[in-house]
C-alpha positions in Angstrom: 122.5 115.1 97.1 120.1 113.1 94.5 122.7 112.8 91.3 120.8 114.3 87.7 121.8 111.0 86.0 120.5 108.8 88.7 117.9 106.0 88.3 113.9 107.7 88.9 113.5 104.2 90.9 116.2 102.0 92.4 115.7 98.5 94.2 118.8 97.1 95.2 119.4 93.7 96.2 116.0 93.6 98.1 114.4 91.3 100.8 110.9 91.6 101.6 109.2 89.2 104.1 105.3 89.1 105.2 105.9 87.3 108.8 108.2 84.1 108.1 107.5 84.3 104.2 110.4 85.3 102.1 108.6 86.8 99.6 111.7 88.7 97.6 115.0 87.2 97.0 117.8 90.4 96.8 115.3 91.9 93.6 117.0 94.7 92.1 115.3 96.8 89.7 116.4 100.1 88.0 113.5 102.7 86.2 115.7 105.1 84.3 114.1 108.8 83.9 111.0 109.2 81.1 111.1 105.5 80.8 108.3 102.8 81.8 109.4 99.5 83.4 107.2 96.3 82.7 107.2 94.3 85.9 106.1 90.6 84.5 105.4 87.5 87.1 102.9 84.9 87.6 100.4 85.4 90.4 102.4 85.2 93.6 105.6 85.9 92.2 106.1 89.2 94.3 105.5 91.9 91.7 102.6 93.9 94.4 105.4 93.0 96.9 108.1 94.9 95.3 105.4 97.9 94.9 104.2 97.8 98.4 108.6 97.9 99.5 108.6 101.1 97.1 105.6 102.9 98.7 106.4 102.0 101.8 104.1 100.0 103.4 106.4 96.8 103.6 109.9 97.5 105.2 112.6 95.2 103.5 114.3 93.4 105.4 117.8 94.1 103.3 118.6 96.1 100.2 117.9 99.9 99.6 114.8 101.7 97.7 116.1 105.1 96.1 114.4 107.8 94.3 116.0 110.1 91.8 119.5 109.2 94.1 117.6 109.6 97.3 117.1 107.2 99.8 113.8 106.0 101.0 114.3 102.6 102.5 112.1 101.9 105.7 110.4 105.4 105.3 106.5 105.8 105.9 104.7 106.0 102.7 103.8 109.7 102.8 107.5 110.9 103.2 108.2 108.6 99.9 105.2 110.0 97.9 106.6 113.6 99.2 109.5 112.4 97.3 107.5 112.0 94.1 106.2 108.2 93.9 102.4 107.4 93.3 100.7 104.4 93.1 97.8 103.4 91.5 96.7 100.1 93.4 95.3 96.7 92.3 91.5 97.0 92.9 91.7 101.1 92.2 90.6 101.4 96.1 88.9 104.7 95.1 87.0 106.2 97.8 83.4 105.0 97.2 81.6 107.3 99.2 83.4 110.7 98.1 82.3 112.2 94.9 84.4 111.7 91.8 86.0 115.8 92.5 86.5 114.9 96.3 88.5 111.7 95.4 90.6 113.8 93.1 91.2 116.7 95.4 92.1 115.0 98.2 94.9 113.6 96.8 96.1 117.1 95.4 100.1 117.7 96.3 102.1 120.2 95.1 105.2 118.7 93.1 108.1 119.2 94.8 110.4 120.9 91.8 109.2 123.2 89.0 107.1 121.1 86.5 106.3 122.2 83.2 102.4 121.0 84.2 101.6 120.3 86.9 98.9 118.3 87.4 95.4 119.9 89.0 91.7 119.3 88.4 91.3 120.8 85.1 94.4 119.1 83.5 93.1 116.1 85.0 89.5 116.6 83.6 91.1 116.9 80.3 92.9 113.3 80.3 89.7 111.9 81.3 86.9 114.1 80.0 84.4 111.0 81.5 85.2 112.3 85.0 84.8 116.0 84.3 81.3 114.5 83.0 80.8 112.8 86.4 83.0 114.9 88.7 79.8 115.3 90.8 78.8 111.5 91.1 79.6 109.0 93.7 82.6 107.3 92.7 81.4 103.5 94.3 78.3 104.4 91.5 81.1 104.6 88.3 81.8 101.6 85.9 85.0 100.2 86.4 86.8 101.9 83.7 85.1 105.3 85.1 87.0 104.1 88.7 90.4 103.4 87.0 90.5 106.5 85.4 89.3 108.0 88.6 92.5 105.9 90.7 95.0 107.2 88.0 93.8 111.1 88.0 93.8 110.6 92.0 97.6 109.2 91.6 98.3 112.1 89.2 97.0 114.6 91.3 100.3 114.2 93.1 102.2 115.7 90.6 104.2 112.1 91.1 108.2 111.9 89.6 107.5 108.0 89.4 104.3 106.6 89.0 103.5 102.7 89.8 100.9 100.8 88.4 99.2 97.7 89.8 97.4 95.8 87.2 95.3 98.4 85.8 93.6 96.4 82.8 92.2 94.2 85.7 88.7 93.6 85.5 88.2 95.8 82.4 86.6 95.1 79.2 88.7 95.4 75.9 87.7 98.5 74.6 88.6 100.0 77.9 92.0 98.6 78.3 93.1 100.1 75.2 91.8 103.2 76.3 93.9 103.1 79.5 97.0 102.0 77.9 96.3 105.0 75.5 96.5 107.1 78.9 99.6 104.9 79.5 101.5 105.7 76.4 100.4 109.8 76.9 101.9 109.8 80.1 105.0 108.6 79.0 105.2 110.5 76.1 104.9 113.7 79.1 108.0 111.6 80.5 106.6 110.2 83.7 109.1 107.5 84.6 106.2 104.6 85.3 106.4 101.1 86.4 103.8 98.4 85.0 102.3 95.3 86.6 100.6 93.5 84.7 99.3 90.0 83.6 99.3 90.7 80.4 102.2 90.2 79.2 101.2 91.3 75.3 100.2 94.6 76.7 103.5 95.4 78.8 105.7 94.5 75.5 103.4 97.0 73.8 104.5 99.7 75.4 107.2 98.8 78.0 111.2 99.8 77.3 112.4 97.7 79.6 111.3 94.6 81.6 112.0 92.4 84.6 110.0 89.1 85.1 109.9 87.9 88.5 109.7 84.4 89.3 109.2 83.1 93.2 110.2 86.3 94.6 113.6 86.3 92.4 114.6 88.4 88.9 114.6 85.9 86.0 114.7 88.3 83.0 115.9 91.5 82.6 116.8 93.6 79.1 115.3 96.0 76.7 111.7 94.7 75.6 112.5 95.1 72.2 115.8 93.3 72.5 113.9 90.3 74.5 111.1 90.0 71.7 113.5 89.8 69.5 115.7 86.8 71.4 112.1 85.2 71.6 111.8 85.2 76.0 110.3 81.8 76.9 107.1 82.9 78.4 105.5 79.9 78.7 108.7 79.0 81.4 108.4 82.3 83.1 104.5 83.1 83.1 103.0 80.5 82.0 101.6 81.7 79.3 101.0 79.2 75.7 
């Protein structure tokens, strides 16, 4: 039985391989319940990878994923989003040939515990007024911020415990990214338990409590964000960044 104080996410002491690659080196990572988790790397340093062990669709090779106390580990991705974890993917992937309502409703899963809202097409309409606008357009015709919005209300539509997000200010012009980490910061403040990826590492402080920077597959930071801005994290050593 899942314990009430457990983590919303666990990765313990995780190995992940693609063929002969060792692409994670025993990561562990621990999302605690209403909190987000920024999850910082350069390109290649196995931030999707530890997403794609989470969801499912990569099998470690050693270590254990939990949810809420409950283990998932080398289960097929719709019997972990039946446990509550969503992802919104690198790329948003929506389904360009379905209109913007299809993409949403086929997504639609009933949480599995009482939730004080649940998310449906109207409550996902009013987060992103823009697709209630367009919910009968072609999603492949949408701006990219209209498909982002479109791959989070798809993710939402869920009714996910944890919610995982791959890069989502990719690609995106300024104005935009603020307004999708303004959705960010709402869905937090609901206390959805979310996990970041991002480049940006300016945006993930912004909002993140907690953060783990991955460098060649291995955890080399871990704290409170405010507690690392304030010991002044070297960056430039860990991302790259000047």
């Amino acid at each position: 039985m899942a314990s009430e104080t457990a983590a919303a996410l666990a990765l313990d002491e995780v190995d992940a391989f693609y063929g002969d690659s060792h692409v994670l080196h025993r990561v562990s990572l621990h999302l605690r319940p209403g909190r987000l988790l920024g999850l910082l790397g350069r390109n290649g340093a196995g931030k999707s990878t530890a997403l794609s062990v989470t969801v499912g669709w990569l099998a470690p090779r050693h270590g254990t994923v939990t949810v809420f106390g409950s283990p998932v580990t080398g289960r097929s991705p719709e019997a972990i989003a039946a446990h509550g974890v969503a992802l919104v993917p690198q790329g948003r992937r929506v389904f360009r040939s379905l209109t913007v309502r299809e993409n949403l409703a086929v997504a639609g899963r009933a949480p599995e515990d009482a939730m004080p809202r649940p998310w449906t097409l109207d409550t996902v309409f009013a987060l992103f007024p823009r697709l209630r606008e367009r919910q009968k357009q072609i999603a492949g015709s949408l701006s990219g911020g209209e498909q982002q919005m479109l791959a989070i209300g798809r993710a939402l539509m869920a009714n996910p415990r944890v919610l995982l997000m791959d890069e989502p200010s990719e690609g995106l012009a300024p104005q935009i990214v603020a307004e999708v980490m303004a959705t960010i910061r709402r869905l937090k403040a609901q206390g959805l338990s979310i996990v970041l990826v991002e480049q940006n590492a300016k945006l993930v402080f912004e909002v993140a409590d907690d953060i783990v920077i991955l460098n060649s597959g291995h955890v080399v930071v871990e704290g409170p964000a405010e507690a690392l801005q304030a010991s002044g994290v070297d960056l430039r050593q860990h991302l790259g960044i000047y």
